[in-house]
N, C-alpha and C positions, 0 to 999 in steps of 0.2 A: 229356166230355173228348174232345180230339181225337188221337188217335193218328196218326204219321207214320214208314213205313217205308222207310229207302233202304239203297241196296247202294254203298260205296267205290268206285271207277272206278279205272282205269289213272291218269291225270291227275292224281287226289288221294292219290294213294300217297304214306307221308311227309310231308304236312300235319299241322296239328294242330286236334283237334278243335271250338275256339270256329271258327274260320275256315269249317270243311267246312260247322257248322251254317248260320253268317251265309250264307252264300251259297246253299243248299240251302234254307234257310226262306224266305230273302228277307227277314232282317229285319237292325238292324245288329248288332255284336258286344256292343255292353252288352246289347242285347236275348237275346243269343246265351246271353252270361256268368250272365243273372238264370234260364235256364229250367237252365243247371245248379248252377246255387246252389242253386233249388230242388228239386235231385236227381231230373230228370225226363227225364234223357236215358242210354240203355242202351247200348251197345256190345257186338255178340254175345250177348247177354243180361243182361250185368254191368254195376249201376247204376255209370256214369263220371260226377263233377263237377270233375274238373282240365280243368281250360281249355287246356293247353299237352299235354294225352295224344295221342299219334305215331299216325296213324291207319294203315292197311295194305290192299290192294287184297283184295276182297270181304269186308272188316269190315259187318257188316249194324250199323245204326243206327236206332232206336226213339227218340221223342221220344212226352210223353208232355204235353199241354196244355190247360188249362183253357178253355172255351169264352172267345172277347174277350168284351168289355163294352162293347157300345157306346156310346162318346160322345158329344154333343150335340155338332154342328157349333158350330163359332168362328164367329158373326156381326160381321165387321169394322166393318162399318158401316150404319147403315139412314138414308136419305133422303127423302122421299115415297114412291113406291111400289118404291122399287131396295132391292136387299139384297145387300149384296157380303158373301159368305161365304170363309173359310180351308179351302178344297178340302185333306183328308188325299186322299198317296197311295191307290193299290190301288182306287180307286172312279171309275165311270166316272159322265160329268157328268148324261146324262141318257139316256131311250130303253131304260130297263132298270127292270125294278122292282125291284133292288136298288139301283139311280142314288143320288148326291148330291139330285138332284131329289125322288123318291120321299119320301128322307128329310126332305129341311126342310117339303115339301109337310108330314108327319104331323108334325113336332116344333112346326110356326108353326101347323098346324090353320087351312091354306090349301090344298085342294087344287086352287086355278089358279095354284101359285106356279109359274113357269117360267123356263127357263135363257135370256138372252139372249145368251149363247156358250161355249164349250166348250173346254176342258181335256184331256188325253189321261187315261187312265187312271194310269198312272205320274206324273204331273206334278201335283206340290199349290201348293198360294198362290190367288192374287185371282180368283176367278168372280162376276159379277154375275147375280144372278136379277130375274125383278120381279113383283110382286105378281097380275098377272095379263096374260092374251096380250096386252090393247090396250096396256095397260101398256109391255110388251116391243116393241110396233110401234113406238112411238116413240122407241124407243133405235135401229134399225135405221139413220136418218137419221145418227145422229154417228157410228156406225161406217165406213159410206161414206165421208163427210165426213172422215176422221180425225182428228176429235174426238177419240178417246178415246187414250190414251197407255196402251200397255202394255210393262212393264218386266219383265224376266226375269233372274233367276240363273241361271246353269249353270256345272257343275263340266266340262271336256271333257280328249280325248287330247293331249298335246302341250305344246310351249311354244309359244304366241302370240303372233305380233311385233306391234308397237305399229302396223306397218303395216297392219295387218289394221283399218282401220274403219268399211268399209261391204265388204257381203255382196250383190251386185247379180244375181238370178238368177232366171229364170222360173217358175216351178214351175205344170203339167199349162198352158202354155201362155200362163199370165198372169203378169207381172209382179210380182215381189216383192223387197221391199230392207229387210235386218235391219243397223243399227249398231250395232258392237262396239267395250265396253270391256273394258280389261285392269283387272281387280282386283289381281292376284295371278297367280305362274307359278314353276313351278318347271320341268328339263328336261323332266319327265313327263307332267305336268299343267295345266292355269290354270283358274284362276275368272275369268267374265265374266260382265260385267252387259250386256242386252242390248236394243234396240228395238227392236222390229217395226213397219213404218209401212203391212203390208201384214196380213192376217191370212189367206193361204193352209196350207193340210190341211198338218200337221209342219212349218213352215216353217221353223222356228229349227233341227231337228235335221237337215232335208234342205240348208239352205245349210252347215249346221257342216262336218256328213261331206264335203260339195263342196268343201270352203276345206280339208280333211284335219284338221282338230281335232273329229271326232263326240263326241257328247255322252257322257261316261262312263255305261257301264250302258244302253245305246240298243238294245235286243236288234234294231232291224230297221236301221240303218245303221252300226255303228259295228263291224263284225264282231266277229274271235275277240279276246276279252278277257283270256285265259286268263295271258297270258306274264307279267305282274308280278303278284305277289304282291298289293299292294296294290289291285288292281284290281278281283278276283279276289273279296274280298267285300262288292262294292257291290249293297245290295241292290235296287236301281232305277235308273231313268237319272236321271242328277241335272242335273234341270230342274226350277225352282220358280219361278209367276209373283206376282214378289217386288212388285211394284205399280202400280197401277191410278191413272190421272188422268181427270177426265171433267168435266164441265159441270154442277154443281148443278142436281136438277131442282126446287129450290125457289128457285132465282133467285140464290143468292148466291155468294160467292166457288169454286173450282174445285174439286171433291173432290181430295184426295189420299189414297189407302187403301195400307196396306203391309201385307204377311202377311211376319212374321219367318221366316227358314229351318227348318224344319223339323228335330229331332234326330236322324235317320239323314243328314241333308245336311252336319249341321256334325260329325257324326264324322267322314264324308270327308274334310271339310276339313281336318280335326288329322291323320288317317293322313296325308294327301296332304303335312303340313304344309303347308298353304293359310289365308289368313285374310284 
């Protein structure tokens, strides 16, 4: 079991409890609602499962949880030697031996499978791997080329004017340019779906925060998050790369791959009323 101790802050004074957990766990609020359903969350010592109980500055909280279970990655799609996988949050892509990599290496019982590019830790949807390094060499070429088409959801700060639709800006020196649509916006918030024609380090959340709409939940550009409620229990930055177009490498028509939003992305969406 995993036990978790925190202490109430000045900030969360007068909250109520599903909230303090989502944002403290990092998970979303049905996540938050089912571990006190299960009666596994304390407050000063007294088992609490009301979800709306009025929390108070140095209330100590105890959560009490069962080891996860690890799931078997979502293989999107397999082509010759590619394998476009549905990257969950919280794991980073590769260069770790807890990595995404690590794992489909032991779950496909390949261990030359290899990442051909990379995803932030926080950010889930479309990663391509390929069956082994030579493999991967030759994908190298449509990157450059941009071949490959990569599409992104994000949830961000602000209302989004329709004028906003290209993001033209340098980043560590070289040139990079993301097009933005409006999905959806409210005065808070927007949903956009987004292109990158360049693939430089954060590039989608270093032009966001530059353009003043940073990515909801961006713990390194989008500062203090604190002031709306709503904000407040996002448990990640919500960025998902929503799909992937690329060149069949068995000759035929264009791959198109899509990783559906992810369940903490689309309760944002309904808090934010976004859709």
């Amino acid at each position: 079991m995993n036990r978790e101790t925190f202490q109430i802050k000045p900030h969360e004074d007068g909250r109520v409890l599903v909230d303090v957990l989502s944002e403290r766990l990092r998970c979303s609020k049905k996540q938050a609602r089912v571990l006190l359903d299960a009666r596994q969350v304390f407050v000063n010592g007294k088992r609490i499962w009301i979800a709306k109980h009025t929390l108070k500055i140095k209330d100590i909280i105890e959560t009490v949880r069962p080891e996860p279970k690890s799931k078997k990655i979502e293989i999107l799609k397999k082509a010759g030697n590619l394998i476009i996988v549905n990257k969950p949050s919280g794991i980073v892509t590769n260069d770790s031996a807890r990595s995404l990599e690590v794992r489909l290496q032991r779950e496909l019982e390949n261990p030359q499978m290899c990442a051909v590019h990379r995803l932030d830790r926080d950010t889930s949807g479309c990663v391509m791997f390929a069956a082994s390094a030579p493999a991967r060499e030759q994908m190298i070429p449509l990157f450059k080329e941009q071949q490959i088409v990569k599409i992104y959801r994000a949830i961000v700060i602000g209302r989004v004017s329709d004028h906003l639709k290209t993001i033209t800006r340098d980043i560590e020196g070289k040139s990079a340019t993301t097009l933005v649509n409006v999905l959806d916006r409210t005065r808070d918030a927007s949903y956009l779906e987004l292109r990158i024609q360049t693939g430089r380090t954060h590039q989608i959340r270093k032009h966001l925060a530059a353009a003043r709409h940073p990515v909801l939940g961006d713990k390194d550009y989008a500062g203090d998050q604190r002031g709306k409620t709503a904000f407040r229990s996002v448990p990640r930055q919500m960025l998902h790369a929503y799909r992937l177009v690329l060149p069949d490498p068995q000759g035929n028509a264009s791959l198109r791959v899509t990783a559906p939003v992810p369940d903490d992305f689309r309760d944002v969406l309904k808090a934010l009323k976004l859709k």
